[in-house]
C-alpha positions in Angstrom: 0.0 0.0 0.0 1.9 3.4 -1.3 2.3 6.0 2.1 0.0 9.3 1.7 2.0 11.8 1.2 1.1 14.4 4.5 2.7 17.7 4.7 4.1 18.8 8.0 0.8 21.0 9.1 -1.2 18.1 8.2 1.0 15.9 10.2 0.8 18.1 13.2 -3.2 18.1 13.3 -3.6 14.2 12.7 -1.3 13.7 16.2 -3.1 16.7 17.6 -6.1 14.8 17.4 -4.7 11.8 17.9 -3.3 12.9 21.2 -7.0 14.6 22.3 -8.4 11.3 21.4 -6.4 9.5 23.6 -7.0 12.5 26.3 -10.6 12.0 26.5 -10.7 8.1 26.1 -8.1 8.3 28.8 -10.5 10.6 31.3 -13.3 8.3 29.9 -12.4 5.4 31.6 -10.2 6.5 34.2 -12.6 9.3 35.6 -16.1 8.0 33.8 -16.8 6.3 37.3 -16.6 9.6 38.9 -19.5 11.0 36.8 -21.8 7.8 38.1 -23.0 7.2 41.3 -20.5 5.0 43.6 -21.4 1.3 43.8 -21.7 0.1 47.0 -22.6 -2.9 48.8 -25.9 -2.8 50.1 -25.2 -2.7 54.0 -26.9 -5.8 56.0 -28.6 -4.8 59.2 -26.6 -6.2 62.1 -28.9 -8.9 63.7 -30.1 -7.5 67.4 -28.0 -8.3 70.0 -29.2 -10.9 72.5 -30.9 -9.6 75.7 -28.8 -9.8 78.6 -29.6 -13.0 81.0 -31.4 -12.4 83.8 -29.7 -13.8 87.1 -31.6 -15.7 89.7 -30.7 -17.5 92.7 -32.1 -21.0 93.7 -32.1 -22.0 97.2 -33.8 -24.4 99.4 -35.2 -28.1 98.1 -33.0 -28.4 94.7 -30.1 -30.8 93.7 -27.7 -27.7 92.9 -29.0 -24.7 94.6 -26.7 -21.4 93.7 -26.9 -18.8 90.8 -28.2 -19.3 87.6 -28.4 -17.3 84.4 -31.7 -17.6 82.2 -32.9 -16.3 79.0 -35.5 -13.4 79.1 -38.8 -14.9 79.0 -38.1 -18.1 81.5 -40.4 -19.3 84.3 -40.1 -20.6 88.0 -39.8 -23.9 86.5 -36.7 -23.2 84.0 -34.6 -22.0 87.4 -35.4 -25.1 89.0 -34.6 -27.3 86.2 -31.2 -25.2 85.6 -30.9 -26.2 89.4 -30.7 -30.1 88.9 -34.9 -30.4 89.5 -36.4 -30.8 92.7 -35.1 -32.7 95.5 -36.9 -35.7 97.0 -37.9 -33.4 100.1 -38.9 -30.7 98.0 -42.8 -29.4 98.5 -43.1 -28.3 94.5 -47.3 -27.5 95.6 -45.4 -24.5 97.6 -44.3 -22.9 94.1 -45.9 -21.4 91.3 -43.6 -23.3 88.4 -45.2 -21.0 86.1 -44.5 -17.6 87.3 -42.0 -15.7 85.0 -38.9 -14.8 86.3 -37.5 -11.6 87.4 -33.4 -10.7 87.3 -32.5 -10.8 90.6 -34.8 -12.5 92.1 -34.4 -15.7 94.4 -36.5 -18.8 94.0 -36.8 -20.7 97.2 -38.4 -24.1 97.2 -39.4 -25.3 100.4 -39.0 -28.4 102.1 -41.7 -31.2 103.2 -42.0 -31.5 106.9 -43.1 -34.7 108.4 -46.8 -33.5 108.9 -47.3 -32.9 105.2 -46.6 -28.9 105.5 -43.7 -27.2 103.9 -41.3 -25.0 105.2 -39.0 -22.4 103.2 -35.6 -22.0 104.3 -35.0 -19.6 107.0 -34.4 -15.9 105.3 -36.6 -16.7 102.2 -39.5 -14.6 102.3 -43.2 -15.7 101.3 -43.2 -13.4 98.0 -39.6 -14.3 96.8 -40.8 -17.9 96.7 -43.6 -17.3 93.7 -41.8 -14.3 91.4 -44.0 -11.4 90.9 -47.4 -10.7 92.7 -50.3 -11.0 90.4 -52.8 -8.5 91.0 -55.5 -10.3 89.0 -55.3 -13.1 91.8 -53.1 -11.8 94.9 -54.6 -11.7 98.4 -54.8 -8.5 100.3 -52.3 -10.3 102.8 -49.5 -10.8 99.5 -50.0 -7.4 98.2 -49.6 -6.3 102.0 -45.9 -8.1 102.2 -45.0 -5.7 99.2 -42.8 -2.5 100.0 -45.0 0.4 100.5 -48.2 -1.1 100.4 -50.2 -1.5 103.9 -53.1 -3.4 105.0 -55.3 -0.4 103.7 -54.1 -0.2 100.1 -54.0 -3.6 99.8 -57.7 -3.9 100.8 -58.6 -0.8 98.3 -56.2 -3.1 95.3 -58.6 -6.2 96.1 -62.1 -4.1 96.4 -60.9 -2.2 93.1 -60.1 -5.4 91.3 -63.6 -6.7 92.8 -65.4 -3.6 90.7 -63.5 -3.8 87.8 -62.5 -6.7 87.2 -58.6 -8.5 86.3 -56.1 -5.7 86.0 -55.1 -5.6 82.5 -51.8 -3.1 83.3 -49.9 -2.4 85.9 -50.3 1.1 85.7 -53.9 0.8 86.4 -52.7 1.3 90.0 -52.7 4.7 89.7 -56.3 4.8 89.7 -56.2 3.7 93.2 -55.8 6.4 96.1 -52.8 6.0 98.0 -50.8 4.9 95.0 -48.9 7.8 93.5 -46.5 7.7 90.1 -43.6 6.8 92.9 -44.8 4.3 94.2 -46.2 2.9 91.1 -42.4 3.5 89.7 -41.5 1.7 93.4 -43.7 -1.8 92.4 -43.0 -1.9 88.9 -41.2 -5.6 88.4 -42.6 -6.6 92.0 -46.0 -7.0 90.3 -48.0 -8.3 87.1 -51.2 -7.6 85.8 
């Protein structure tokens, strides 16, 4: 194939262009991503950290009594499993296996005594042995044994419950004179609807 003949002008504009070619096909794909929107992973949510474990202690009529860590959401019974299960002594009719559990709270299962009875171990008290006070089904003496709450408010809890029926919230103590947002605030884990 015979060379065209270019004159020097003619030379100088063909690698002129040639060089601005190569410019912009240079900034094309070296800079081109610039001009579009950065591609980036689509971020995963992290999955929700596990609630913390509530920490009970087991005492009286177990295999294993001592501290125990639960997941949110366990009952009496769950502790007392985690504890080895009952022991042969133990008076289970004493417990309510099915009350939910509470972090911090001690779960005392009392013995048998010979006479068919059952006693809790000495420094257990009455309410620690069944979690949380129901006030849908609590007698006025077990809403008594809670902290601020006499003989006369926990008359006024049972004759309120007797006129309107189960409680559906805690809160609904505040309808009830004598208990104040404190010591609602005060009985708030203490008791369940």
């Amino acid at each position: 194939m015979p060379a065209l003949p270019l004159s020097r002008r003619q030379a100088l504009v063909a690698a002129g262009a040639l060089a601005l070619v190569l410019v912009l096909a240079g900034k094309l794909l070296a800079g081109g991503s610039a001009h579009r929107a950065p591609a980036f992973a689509p971020a995963r949510a992290a999955p929700p950290a596990p609630p913390p474990l509530l920490v009970v202690d087991v005492a009286g009529a177990v295999r294993r009594p001592g501290l125990y860590r639960l997941a949110h959401g366990s009952r009496v019974a769950d502790a007392v499993a985690k504890a080895g299960g009952a022991g042969a002594k133990a008076a289970l009719d004493g417990v309510n296996l099915a009350a939910p559990l509470a972090d911090g709270e001690q779960v005392v299962v009392p013995s048998r005594t010979p006479g068919g009875g059952a006693v809790a171990p000495a420094g257990s008290s009455p309410v620690a042995t069944s979690g949380p006070v129901s006030l849908s089904t609590a007698t006025a003496e077990q809403l008594d044994a809670l902290p601020g709450i006499g003989p006369v408010t926990a008359q006024k809890i049972v004759d309120y419950r007797t006129a309107h029926g189960a409680f559906r919230s805690v809160d609904e103590l505040d309808a009830i004179s004598g208990i104040g947002p404190a010591k609602l605030d005060q009985l708030r884990g203490l008791v369940v609807p």
